[in-house]
ZAVEX-573451 format. One record per atom (N, C-alpha, C, O, CB): y, z, x negated. Coordinates in steps of 0.02 Angstrom, whole numbers, plus 50000, padded with zeros to 5 digits. Glycine has a CB too. Layout:
YZX ...
This chain:
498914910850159 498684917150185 498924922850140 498964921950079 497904917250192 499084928650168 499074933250152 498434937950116 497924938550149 499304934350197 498454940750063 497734943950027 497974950850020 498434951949980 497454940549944 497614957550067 497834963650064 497314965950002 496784962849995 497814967550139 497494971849956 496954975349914 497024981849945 496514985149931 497064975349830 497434985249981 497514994049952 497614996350026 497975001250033 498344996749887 497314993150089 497344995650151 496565001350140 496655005950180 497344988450217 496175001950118 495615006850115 495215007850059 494605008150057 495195005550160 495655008350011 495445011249950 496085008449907 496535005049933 494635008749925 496085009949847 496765010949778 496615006349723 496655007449663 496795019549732 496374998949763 496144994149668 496454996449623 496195000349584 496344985349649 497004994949619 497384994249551 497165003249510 497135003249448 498474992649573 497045008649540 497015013149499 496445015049465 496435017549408 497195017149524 495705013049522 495195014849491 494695006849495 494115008349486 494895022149530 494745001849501 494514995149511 494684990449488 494464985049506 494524993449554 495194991149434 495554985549398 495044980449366 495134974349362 496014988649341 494484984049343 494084978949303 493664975249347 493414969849330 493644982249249 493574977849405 493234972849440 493524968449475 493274963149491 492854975049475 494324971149495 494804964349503 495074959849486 495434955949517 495094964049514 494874960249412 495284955149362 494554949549332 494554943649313 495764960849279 494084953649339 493144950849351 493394945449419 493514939449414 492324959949388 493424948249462 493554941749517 493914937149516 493734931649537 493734942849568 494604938549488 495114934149461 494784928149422 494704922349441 495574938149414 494644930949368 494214927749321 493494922449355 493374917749318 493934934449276 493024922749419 492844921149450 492904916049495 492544911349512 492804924049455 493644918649517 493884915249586 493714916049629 493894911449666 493894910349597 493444919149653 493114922549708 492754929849715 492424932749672 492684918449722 492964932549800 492834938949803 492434941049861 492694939449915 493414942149799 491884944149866 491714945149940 491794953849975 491784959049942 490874942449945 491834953650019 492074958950050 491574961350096 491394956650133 492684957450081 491284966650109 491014967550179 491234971150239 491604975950239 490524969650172 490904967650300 491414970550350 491464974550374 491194974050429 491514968850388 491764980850365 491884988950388 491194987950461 490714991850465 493044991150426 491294982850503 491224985250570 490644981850575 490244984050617 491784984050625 490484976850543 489784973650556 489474973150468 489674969450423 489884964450603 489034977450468 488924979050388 488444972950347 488434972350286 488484987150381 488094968950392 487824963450352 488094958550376 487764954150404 487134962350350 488814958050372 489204951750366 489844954450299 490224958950282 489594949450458 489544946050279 489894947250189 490564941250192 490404935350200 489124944250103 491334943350183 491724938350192 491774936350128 491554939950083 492324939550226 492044930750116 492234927050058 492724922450049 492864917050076 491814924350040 492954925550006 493894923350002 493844919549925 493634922549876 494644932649999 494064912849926 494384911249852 495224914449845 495754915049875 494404901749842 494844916149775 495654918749731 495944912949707 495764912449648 495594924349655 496314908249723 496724904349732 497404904149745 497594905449802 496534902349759 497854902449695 498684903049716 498684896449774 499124896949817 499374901349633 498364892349778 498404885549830 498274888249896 498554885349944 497814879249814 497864893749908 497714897149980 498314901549983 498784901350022 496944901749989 498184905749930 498604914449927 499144915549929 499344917349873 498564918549874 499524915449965 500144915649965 500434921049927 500804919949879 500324915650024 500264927549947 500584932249922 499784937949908 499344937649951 501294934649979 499724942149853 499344945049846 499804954249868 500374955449848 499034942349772 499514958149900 499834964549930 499344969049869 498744967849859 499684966350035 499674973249839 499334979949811 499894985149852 500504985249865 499334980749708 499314989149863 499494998249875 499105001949846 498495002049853 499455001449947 499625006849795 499205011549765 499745017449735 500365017149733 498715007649705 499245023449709 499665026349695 499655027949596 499945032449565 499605031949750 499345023749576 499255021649507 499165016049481 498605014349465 498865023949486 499825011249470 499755004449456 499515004149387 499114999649376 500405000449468 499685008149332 499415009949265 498865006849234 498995004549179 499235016049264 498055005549264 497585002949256 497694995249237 497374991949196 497235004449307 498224993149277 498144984549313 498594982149253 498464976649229 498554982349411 499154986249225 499434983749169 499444979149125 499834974449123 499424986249147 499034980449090 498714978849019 498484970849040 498564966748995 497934985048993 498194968149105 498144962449094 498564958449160 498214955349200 497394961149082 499014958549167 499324957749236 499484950449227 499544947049278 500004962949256 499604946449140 499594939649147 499224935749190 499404931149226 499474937749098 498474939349180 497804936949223 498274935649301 498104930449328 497014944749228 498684938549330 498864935549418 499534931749390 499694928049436 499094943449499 499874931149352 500414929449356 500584921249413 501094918749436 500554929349279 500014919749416 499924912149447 499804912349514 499624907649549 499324907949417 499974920749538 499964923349617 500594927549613 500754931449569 499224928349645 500944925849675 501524927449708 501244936249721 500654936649736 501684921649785 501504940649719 501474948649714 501914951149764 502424948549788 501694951749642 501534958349777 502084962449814 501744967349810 501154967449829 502344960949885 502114973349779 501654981249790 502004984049790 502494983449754 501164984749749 501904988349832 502104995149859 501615002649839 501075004749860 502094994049940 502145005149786 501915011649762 501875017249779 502475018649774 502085012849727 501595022349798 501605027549841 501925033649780 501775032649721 500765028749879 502225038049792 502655043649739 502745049949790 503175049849834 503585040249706 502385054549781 502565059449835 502495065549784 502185064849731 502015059549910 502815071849802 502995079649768 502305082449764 502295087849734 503535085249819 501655080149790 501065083549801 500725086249744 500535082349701 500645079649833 500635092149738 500155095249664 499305094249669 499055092349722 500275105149653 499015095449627 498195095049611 497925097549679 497405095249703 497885100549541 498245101649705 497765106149776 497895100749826 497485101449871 498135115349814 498205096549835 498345092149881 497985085449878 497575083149917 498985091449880 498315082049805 498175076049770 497825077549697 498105078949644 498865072049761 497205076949708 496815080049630 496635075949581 496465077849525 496135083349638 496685068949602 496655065049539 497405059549533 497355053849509 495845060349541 497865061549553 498425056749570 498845059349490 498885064749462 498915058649663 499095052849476 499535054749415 500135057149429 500445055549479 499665049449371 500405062549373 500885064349373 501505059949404 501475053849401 500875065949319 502225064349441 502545058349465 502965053949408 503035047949416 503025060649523 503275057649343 503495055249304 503135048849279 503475043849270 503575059649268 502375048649268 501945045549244 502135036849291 502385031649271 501205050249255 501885038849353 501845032649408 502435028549407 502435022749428 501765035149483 503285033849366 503665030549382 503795027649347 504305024449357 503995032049402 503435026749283 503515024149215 503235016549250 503495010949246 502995028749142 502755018249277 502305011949272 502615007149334 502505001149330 501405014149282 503025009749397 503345006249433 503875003349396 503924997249400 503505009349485 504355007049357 504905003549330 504484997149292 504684991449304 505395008749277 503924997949250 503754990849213 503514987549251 503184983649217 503324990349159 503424985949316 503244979649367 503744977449399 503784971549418 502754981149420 504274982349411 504784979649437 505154976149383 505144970049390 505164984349473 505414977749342 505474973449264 505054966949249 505234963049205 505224978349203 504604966149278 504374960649255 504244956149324 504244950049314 503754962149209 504144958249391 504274954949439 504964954549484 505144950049522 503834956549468 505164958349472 505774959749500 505804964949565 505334966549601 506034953249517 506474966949570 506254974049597 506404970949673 506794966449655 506764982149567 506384970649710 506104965549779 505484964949790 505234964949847 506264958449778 505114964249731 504404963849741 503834970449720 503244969849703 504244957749701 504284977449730 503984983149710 504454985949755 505054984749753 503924985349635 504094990749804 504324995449845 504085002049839 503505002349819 504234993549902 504355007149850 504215014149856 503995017349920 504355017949970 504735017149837 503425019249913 503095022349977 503355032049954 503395034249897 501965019949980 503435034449994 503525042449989 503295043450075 503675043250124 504515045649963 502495044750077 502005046050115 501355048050103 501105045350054 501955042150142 501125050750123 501455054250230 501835060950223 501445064850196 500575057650303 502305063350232 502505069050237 502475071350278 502615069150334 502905070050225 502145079350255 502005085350290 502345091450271 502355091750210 501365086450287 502535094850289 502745100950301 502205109150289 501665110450315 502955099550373 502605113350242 502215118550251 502635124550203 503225123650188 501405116550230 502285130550180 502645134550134 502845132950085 503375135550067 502435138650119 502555128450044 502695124749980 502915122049975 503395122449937 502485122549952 502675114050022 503055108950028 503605109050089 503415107250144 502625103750031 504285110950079 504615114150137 505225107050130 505275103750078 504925124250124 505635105750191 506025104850189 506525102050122 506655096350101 506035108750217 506695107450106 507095108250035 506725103150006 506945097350002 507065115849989 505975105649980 505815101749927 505665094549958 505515090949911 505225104849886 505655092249996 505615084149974 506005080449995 505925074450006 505095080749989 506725085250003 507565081250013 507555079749925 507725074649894 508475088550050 507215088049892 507425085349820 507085083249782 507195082649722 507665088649784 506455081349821 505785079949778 506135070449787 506235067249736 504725083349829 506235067949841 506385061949856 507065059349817 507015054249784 506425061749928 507665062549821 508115061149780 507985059049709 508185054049680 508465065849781 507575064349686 507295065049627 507085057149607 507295053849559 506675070549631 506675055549652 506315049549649 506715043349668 506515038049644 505745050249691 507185043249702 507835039249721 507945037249659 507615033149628 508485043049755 508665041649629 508785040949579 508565036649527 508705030849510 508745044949571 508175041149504 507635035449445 507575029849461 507525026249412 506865036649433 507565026049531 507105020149558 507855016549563 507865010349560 506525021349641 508315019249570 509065018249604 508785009249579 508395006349617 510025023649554 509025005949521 509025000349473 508154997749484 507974992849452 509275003449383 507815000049516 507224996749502 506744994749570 506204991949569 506845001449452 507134997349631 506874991649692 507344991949751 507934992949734 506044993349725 507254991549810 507834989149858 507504991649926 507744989749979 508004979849857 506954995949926 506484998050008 506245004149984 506025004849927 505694992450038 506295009450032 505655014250020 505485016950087 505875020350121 505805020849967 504925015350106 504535017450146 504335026350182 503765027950165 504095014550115 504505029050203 504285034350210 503945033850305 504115029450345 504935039850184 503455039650318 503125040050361 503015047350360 503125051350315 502635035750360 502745048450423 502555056250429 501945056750431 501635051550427 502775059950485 501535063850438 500705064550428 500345063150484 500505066450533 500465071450408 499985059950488 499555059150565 498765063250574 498315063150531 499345049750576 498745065450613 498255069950617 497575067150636 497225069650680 498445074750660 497445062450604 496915060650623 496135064350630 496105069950605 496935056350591 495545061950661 495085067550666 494955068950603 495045075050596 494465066650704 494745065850541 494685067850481 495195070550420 495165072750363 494435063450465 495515069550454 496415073850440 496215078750461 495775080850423 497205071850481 496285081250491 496025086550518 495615091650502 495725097650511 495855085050552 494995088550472 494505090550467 494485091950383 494125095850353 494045086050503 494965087550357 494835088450268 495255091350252 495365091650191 494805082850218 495625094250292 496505097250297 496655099750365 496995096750406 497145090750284 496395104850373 496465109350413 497015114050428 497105116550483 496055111750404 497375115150373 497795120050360 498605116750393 498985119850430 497735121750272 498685110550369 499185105550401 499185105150487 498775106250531 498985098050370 499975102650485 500445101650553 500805092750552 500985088550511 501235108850547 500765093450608 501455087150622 501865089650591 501705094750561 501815085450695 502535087050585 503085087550588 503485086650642 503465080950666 503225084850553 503825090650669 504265094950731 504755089050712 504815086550656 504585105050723 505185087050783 505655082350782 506505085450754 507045082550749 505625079450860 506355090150744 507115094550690 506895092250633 507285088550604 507235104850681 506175093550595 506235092250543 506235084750515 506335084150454 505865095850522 506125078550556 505985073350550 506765070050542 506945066150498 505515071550604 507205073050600 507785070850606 508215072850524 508525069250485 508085074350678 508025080950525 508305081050474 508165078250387 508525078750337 508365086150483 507335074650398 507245073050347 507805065350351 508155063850303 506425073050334 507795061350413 507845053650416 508515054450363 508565051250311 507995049250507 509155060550392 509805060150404 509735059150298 509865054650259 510275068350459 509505064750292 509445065450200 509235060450184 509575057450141 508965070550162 508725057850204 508435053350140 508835045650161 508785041550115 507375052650141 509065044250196 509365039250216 510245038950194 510585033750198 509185039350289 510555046750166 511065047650139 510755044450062 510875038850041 511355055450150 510305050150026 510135047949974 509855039149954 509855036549898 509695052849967 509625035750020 509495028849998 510195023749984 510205018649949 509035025750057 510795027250026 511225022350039 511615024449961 512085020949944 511675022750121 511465028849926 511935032549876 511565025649818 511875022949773 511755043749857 510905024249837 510385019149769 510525016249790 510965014849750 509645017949745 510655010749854 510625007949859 509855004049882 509624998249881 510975008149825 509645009849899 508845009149924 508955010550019 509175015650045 508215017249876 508705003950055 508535002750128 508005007650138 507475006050110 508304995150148 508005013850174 507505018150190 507095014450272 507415014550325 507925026650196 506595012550270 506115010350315 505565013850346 505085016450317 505875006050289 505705013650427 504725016850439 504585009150469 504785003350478 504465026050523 503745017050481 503235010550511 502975012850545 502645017450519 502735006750476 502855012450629 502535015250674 502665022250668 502275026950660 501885013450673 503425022250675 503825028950694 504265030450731 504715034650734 504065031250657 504035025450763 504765023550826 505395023150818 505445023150756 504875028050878 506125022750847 506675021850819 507075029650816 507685029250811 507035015950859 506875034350816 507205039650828 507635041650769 507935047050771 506765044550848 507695037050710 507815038250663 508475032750639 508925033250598 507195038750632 508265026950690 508835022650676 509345023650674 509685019850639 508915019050700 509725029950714 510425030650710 510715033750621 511275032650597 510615036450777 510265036850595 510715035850517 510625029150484 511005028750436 510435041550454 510185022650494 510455017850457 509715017050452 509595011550427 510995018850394 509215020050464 508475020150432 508165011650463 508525010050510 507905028550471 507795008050452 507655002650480 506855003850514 506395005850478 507754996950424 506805003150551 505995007250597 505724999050597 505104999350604 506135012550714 505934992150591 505664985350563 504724986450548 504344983050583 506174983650478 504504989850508 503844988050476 503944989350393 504424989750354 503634979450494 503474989750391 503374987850299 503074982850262 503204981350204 503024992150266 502644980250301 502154974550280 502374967250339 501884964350363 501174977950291 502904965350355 502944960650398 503244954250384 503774954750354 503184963050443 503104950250394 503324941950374 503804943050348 503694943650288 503464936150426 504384943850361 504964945050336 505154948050269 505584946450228 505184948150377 504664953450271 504544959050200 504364954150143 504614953350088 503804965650209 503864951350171 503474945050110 503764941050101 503964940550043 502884941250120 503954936050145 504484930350153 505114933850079 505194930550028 504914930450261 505394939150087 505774941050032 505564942049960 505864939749912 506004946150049 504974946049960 504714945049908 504694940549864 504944940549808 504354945749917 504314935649897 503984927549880 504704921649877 504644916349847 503314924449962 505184923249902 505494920549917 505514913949944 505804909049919 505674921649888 505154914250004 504894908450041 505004908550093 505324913750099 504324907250042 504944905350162 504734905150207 503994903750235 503594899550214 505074902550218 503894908150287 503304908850287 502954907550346 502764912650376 503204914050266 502764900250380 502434898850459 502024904350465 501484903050441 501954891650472 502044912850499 501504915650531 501724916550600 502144920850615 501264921950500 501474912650643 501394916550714 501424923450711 501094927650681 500754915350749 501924923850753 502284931750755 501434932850825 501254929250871 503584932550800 501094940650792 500484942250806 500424946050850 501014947050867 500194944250765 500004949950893 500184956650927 500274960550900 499924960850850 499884959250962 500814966750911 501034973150890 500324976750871 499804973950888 501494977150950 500314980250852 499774984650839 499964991250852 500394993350813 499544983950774 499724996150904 500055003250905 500635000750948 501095004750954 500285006950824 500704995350978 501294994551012 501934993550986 502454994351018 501344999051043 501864991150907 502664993550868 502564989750803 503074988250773 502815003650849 501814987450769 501824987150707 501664980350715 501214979250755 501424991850665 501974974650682 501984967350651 501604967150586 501384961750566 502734964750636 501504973150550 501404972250465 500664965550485 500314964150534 501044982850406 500774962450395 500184957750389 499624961750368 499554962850308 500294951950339 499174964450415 498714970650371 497804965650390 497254968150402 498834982650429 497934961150387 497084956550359 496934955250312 497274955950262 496894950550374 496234952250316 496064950350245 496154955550189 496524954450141 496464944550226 495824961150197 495814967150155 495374965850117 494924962950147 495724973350182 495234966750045 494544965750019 494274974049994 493744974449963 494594959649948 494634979650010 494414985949988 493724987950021 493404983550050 494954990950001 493564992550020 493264996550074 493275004750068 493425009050027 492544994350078 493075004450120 493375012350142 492735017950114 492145016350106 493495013050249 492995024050105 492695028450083 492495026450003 491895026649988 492175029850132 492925024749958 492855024649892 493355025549847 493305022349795 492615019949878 493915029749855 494315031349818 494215038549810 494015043049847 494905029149836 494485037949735 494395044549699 494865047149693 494845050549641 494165044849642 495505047749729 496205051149695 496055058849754 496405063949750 497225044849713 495575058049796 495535064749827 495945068949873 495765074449893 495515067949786 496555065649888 497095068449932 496915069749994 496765065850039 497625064549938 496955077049994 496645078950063 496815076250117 496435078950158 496705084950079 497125072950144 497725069950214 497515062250202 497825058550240 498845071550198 497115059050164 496845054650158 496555051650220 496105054750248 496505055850116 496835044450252 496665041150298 495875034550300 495665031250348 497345038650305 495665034750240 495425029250215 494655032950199 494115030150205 495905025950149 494745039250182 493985043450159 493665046650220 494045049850256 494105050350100 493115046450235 493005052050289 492465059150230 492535064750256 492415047150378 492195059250191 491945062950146 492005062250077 491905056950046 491435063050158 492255069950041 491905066249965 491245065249948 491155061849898 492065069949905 490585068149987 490125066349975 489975058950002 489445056349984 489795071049992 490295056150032 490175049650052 490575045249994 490275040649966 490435048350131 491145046549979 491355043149897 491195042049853 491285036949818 491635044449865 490705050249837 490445048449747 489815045749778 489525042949730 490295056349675 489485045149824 488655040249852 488935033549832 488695030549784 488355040049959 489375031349863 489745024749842 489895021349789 489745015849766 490195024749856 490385027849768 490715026349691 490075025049642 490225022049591 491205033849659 489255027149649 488625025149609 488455020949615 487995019149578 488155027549611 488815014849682 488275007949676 489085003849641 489024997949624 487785003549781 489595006349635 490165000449609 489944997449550 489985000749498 490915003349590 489684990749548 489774987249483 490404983849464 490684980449508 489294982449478 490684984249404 491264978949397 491114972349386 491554968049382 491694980449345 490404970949380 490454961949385 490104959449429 489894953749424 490234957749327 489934964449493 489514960849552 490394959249612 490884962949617 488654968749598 490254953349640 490704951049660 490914954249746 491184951449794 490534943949648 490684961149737 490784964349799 491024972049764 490844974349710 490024964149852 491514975149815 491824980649759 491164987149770 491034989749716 492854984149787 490834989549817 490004993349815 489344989249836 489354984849879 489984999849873 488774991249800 488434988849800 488154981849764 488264980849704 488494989749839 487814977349803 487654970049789 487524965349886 487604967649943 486744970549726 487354960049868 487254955849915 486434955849925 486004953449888 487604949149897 486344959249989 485474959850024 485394951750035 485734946750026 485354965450120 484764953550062 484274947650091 484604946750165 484744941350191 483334950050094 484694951750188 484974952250274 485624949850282 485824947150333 485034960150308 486064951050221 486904948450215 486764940350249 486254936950241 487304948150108 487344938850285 487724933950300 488214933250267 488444938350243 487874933850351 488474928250257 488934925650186 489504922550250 489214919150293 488434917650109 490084923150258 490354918950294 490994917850258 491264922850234 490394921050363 491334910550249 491874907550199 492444909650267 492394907950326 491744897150166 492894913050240 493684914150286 493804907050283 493484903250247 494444919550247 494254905550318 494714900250329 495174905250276 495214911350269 494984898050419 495594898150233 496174901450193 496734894650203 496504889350183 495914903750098 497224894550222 497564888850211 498234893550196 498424899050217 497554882850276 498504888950151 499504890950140 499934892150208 499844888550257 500014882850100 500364897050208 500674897050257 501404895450227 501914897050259 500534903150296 501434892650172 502094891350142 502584888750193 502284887550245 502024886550085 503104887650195 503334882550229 503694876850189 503974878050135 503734885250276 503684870550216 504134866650158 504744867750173 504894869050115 504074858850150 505294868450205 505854868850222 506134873250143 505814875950098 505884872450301 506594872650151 507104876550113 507154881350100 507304885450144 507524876850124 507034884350007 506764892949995 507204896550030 507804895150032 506764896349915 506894902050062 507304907950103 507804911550057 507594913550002 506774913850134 508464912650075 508804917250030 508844923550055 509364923650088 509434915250013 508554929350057 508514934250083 508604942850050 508444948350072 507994932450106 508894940849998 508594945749951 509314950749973 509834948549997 508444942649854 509184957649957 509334962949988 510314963249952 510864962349978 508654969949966 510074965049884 510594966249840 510614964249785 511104965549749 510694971249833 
């Protein structure tokens, strides 16, 4: 199986100690966004886990003890965007993040660290110009240190909306003209520029509209093959492996207004007061009313013959 961390909240930046507490454990329970007294429970196991997924936009925290997973197959994808304090108020500097991507890709290899530059939006500040050169910028540096970068546009969701008011779509001139740039600048690194649930309008410079999180993505990583029943699309378009999340939503602190995962900061820091780092749930504890239910976890390895897939 697949083990997501960073679909609704940022472990690695502000939760490290309670993920390396579970590590240490072997086990993690989760509760379920949609039915709140049902508690899942996943062993942390390389014999189940195929591949462990981080998304974040501060791997920095997780550093210092990263031996602790070495005995789990990895894949993270780092998010790096031009955004200042008024936007992103607790996000580290970009120089900073890129320090800390180059040392994971160095030590896992750069196949198994991707670059997210998302969601882009448009406005007086952040115009055009700047994130042909805000992204190059970030190219460059990464040129030697992974092989994907992800980009997506802003979605307006109702709480998008609502926490970021001031924001727009992006107009199909400026989208085209972002694909044409940043897809010159990927082919210059040697970086495959990818969306995800952005339809193909972009494919004609070379961009791959594929997914970001999909068998195939991991399968490379891991360098495996990987039995998953190809699943329903999601949105009509998206394959990614996005289950088995153990985050939860409304508890990250990096504050980015365009944030898909928060619906309040007063609903964050209420949260962020029950996080213990050694109770085996990332808020709160386990009630009297909780239901405990064990996931099914089995390997989806395949035995056949390691996949050779690797980019460059």
């Amino acid at each position: 199986m697949i083990l997501n961390t960073g679909l609704r909240t940022d472990i690695p930046g502000f939760f490290s100690e309670w993920f390396y507490n579970r590590i240490d454990d072997g086990f993690v329970y989760v509760r379920n966004p949609y039915a709140k007294n049902q508690i899942y429970s996943y062993k942390l196991d390389p014999e189940f886990i195929d591949c462990i997924i981080f998304c974040t936009k501060n791997p920095r925290p997780m550093l210092e003890n990263l031996e602790k997973i070495d005995k789990f197959n990895q894949y993270w994808q780092i998010t790096i965007t031009p955004y200042e304090k008024e936007v992103e108020p607790n996000v580290p500097p970009v120089d900073n993040v890129l320090e800390s991507f180059k040392y994971l890709s160095n030590r896992l290899g750069k196949e198994n660290v991707t670059l997210r530059y998302d969601p882009i939006f448009i406005n007086e500040k952040y115009t055009l110009e700047t994130h042909i050169e805000s992204f190059e910028y970030i190219a460059d540096s990464l040129s030697a240190y992974t092989t994907e970068a992800i980009i997506s546009f802003i979605d307006l969701y109702e709480k998008t909306k609502r926490n970021f008011p001031k924001t727009k779509e992006v107009n199909k001139d400026e989208r085209l003209m972002i694909g044409k740039e940043f897809a010159r600048i990927g082919k210059k690194n040697n970086i495959l520029i990818k969306t995800c649930v952005e339809g193909t309008e972009l494919d004609k410079f070379g961009i791959d509209s594929s997914g970001c999180m999909t068998k195939e993505v991991i399968e490379r990583a891991i360098n495996k093959n990987l039995n998953i029943p190809k699943q329903k699309a999601r949105k009509g378009q998206c394959y990614c492996l996005l289950n088995n999340d153990i985050g939860e939503y409304n508890t990250c602190p990096h504050g980015c207004l365009y944030c898909y995962a928060n619906s309040n900061k007063k609903l964050v820091n209420r949260n962020l007061k029950l996080h213990n780092p050694k109770s085996p749930i990332l808020i709160g504890g386990i009630n009297e009313e909780d239901i405990i239910i064990e996931r099914k976890q089995e390997s989806c390895i395949s035995n056949e013959k390691t996949k050779q897939t690797r980019l460059f």
